[in-house]
Each structure stands twice: as C-alpha cells, then as structure tokens.
PAMARRO-31290 format. One record per residue (C-alpha): x, y, z. Coordinates in steps of 0.5 Angstrom, whole numbers, plus 500, padded with zeros to 3 digits. Layout:
! PAMARRO-31290
XYZ/...
This chain:
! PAMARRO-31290
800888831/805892828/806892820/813888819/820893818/819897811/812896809/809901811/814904805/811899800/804902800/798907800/799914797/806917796/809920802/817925803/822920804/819915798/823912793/820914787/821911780/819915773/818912766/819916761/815915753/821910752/822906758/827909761/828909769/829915774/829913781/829920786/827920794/822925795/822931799/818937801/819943796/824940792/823939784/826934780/830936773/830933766/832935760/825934758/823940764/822940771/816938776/815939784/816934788/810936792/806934785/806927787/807928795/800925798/798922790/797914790/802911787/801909778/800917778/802920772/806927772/808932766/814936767/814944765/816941757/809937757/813930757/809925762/813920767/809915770/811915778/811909781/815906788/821901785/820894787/826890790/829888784/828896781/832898787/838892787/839894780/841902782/844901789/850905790/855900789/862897793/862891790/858887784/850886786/847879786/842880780/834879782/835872778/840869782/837872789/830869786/833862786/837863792/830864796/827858792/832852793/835855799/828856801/829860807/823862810/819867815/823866821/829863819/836864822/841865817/847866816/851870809/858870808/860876803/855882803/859886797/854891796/847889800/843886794/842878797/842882805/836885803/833879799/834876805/831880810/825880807/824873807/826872814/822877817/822881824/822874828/827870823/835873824/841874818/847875821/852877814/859877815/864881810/871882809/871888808/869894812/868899806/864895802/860893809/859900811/856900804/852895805/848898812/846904808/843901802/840896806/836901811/835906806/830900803/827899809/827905812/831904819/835899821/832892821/831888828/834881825/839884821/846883825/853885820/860884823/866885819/870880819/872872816/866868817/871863817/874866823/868869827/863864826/859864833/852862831/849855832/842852830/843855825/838853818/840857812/847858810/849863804/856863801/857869796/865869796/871867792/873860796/867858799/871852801/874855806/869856810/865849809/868846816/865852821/858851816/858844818/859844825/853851826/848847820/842843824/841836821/837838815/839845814/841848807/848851805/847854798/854858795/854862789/861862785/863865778/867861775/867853773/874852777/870855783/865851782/868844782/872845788/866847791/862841790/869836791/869840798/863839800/862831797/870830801/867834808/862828810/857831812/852833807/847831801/850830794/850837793/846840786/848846781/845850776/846856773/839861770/838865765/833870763/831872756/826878755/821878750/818884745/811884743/808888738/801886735/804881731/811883732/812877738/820875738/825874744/829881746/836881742/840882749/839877755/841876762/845871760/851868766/852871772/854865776/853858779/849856784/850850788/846848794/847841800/843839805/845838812/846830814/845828822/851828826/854822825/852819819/855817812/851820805/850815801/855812795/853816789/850811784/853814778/859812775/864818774/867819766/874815765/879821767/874824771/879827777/885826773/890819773/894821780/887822783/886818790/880820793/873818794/871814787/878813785/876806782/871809778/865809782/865801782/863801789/857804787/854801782/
C-alpha cells in the first residue's frame, strides 16, 4: 500500500527538497528548503546545508559564529503562517475548528469557495485524503495560481484529490453528492441556493466571514433558504501562556478576532426545519421587518 500524498515529507531522516525550520536561542523562526551544496547565512554566521542532509530531525546545528539552531520540519500550522501570500491566510485556529465542527472527514468530498492563498486548501486536503475529493473555487486567478504553488510545495507535487477551477462557484458549481461545503468569502449568501441543491441530506455548510453584518445575514440567509438546520456561530480565540519557574502568567499579546464561523446542516428534501422555540428580543429585526418570526416568535413558543 502506498503512504498517502506528502507524508513521506513529513518523517525520517532530512532529505534535499525538505522544509526545514530553525529556532534560534530566542525563538525566533527560519524557515528554508534544502538543497545539495548550499548554505545557509545569518547574521550569526553560516552552516551547509549538507550538515543537516541525512540528520534526523530535532538535530541541532552551530554556525560559523558558534550560534546553535535547533532544525526541525514545520508543521502545518508553521507553514500557513510563512506561505507566500496573495490574500490573507486562514489562521491554524480557525482552520482547527473548520475541521472539527465541519467535520470533514477521510474521504470525503468537498466542495471550498474562496482559496485566497492555499491555507484551508491544504488543511483540507490532509483531512480528506487521496480518496476524499476538494474541489476549490476562486475568483481570482492570481490569487489561484498562488494557492497551487503553496499547496504543492507542502505536498511535495500535485495532490490526486484536489481539483481548482477559477471562477464563481455560484456560477460553475457542477458537483453533487456533495458532504462538506466551505464558504470563505465576502457574500456567502450568494451562493447558498447552488450549496443547497449539491449538499446531501445531512451534509454541512460552514461559512467563515469577518464582520457582524456579514455575519447576520448569513445566518438570515440561510434560516430564510428552507433547507437547513438553525444554523450555529462562534468565534475562537487563542491566548499564550509564559512559564518560568514560578513566573506562570498569560502572554500579553494574543490571537484575538480573526472572524466568525458559522455552520448548518443539510435537511432532507422536501422538509421544513422546525419552528425555533426561542423568542426574539422586541425590535430584533427592525419595525418594518416581515419576514419569518415577524410576530415575535409567538408561533413558536
């Protein structure tokens, strides 16, 4: 049986064509790509590459000024964070929760709108597998080129279940049976009618959006649409902590907002989600407002 696409990049001993990330005495992150004859330059001195080629990974290495650097291969969320850029990167944290509570998993076939620069894509790609299928839309094809060359230079070559088309997904949504749907984009509600009608009765629609304006109308759109669960919001946040012996206390700096996650589950065809119970605030949706729960939410109590 043959390793899944990319792992053989991901153990044993280092290898010309590696990632390698450096830590210096003061944390600080250098991340190169290996290569036969070269060397790599600080402003701490220099070491050849070929000192770490066919080491085992968690070496450690001293330039020619006697600094040592700690050699490692980054992780995923290492990589994210230093890829070239097009467009903002989904952060680790937020790709985490994307897995989670989009629950995708190996094998599954799924459908993300939005690429920007190939964070999520790659995220994904590791959950499904080379039997799952990721089929990304993006608008741009600037940003899309971008996005092939980060996610093969983590892989190590094209990965056999990604496919990337440019384009609308609104417009060129061709795929059914679909389980997962991933929105990453300014106006997920555009596209909610071409997810609904390539969703399986069950599947998941998880849309992540920056402001509290995108955020409610996404979920309006999706209560007002018919076919689907309430949906569920949050947001996460990450907060370091320093430990020093007795010294135990939070890091002043933190991974505070970096957008809203929302996600709703597919109903079967044909049924209508149940009357949420929960009665809206008094001028919830504005006095002109006619819509569903325009009494109030009488009907559902």
């Amino acid at each position: 049986m043959s390793e899944p696409t990319g792992a053989a990049r991901r153990r044993g001993p280092f290898k010309v064509g590696d990632q390698v990330q450096l830590t210096d005495p003061k944390g600080r992150h250098y991340t190169f790509t290996l290569e036969a004859g070269k060397n790599f330059h600080t402003h701490k001195g220099s070491f050849p590459h070929d000192e770490l080629i066919g080491a085992p990974e968690g070496s450690v290495v001293r330039t020619t000024g006697n600094v040592a650097y700690l050699a490692l291969r980054p992780l995923l969320p290492d990589f994210v964070l230093s890829m070239p850029r097009g467009a903002a990167v989904v952060y680790p944290k937020d790709a985490g929760q994307i897995l989670a509570f989009a629950d995708i998993f190996p094998g599954a076939r799924v459908v993300e709108a939005g690429v920007g620069s190939g964070s999520l894509s790659t995220f994904l790609l590791r959950a499904v597998g080379d039997q799952g299928m990721l089929h990304s839309y993006e608008r741009r094809e600037d940003f899309a080129e971008i996005a092939q060359q980060n996610v093969e230079r983590y892989f190590g070559g094209p990965h056999p279940a990604w496919q990337l088309t440019v384009g609308d997904l609104q417009d060129n949504l061709s795929d059914t049976e679909v389980d997962r749907v991933v929105l990453d984009m300014l106006a997920p509600w555009e596209c909610l009618e071409a997810v609904s009608k390539a969703l399986v009765p069950g599947g998941i629609v998880c849309c992540y959006v920056a402001t509290t304006t995108q955020l409610a109308r996404t979920v309006e759109s999706i209560r007002e649409i018919g076919c689907f669960a309430e949906p569920s919001a949050w947001e996460s946040m990450v907060r370091n902590w320093h430990i020093e012996g007795l010294a135990v206390r939070p890091d002043h700096r933190m991974i505070g907002h970096t957008g809203f996650l929302l996600t709703a589950r597919r109903l079967a065809d044909g049924v209508e989600p149940p009357m949420r119970r929960r009665r809206p605030s008094k001028g919830a949706y504005g006095d002109d407002y006619t819509g569903p729960n325009a009494d109030g939410g009488a009907a559902g109590r």
